[in-house]
N, C-alpha and C positions, 0 to 999 in steps of 0.2 A: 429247929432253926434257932439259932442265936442273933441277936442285934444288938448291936452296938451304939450308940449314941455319942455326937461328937457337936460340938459348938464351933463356929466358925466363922466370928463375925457375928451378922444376924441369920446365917446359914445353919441351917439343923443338918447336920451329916447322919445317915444313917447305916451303918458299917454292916452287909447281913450275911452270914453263914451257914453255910447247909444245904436243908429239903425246903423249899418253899410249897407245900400241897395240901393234900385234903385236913389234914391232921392239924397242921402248924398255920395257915393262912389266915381264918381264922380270928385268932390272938396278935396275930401279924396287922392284918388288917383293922383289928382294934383300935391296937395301938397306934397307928398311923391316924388313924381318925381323930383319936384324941390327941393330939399333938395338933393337926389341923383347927378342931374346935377351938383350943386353947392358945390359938393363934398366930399359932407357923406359920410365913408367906414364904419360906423357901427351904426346900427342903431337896435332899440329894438323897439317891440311893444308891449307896457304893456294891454293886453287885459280884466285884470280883471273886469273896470267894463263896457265891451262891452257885450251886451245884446242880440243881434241878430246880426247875420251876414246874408243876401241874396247872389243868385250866384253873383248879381254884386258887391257884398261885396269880395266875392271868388277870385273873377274877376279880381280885384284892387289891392289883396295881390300876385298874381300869376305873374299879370305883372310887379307888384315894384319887386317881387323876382328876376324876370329876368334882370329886368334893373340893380338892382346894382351887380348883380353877376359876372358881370365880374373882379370887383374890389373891390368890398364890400361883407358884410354878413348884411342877415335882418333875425333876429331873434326873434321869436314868447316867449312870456311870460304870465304864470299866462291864460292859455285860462280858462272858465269857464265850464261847462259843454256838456251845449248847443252846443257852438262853439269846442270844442272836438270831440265832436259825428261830428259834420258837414267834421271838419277835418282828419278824422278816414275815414266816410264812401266817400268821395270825395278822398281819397287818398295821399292830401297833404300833410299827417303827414310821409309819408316816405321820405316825396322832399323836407321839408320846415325846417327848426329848430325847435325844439321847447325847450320851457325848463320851471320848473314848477312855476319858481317863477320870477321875475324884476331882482334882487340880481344875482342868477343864471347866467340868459341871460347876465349880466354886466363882471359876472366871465371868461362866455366864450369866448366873446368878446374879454375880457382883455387882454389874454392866446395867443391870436392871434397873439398880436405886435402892 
């Protein structure tokens, strides 16, 4: 999986591509952490051209959720279909943000403070 990194404001955009699973999540998940440790309160995950998510793809977005929620919001952008459905029938989509576009997610972010 590839990720991309975008500034936007005080909004971290996170651009990501590919497989998100057992292999890749991971380093994925690392990486999110320390961006949160180091002091991101707002952060987007552009998921358009993420292709597959696995549970340890799930896995990775559930516990960055929790890690910045104390102080931050992470908020889902542009899911694809696949990852929709995944998000729907897992239930995330009542506990997580989502919003349908990049643009969107930045809006609501914005709106915060």
């Amino acid at each position: 999986m590839e990720t991309l990194e975008e500034n936007v404001g005080d909004i971290k955009v996170l651009h990501l591509r590919g497989r998100l699973d057992l292999a890749t999540a991971p380093a994925f998940e690392n990486r999110l952490k320390t961006l949160i440790s180091s002091g991101e309160k707002k952060i987007v995950l552009d998921c358009r051209d993420l292709k597959y998510v696995s549970s340890s793809g799930l896995g990775a977005f559930v516990s960055c959720a929790r890690e910045i929620s104390p102080q931050g919001t992470l908020v889902f952008a542009s899911l694809n279909q696949h990852v929709q459905s995944l998000f729907d029938m897992t239930g995330i989509a009542r506990v997580l943000p989502i919003c349908k576009t990049k643009e969107d997610a930045v809006r609501r972010l914005s709106a915060q403070g």
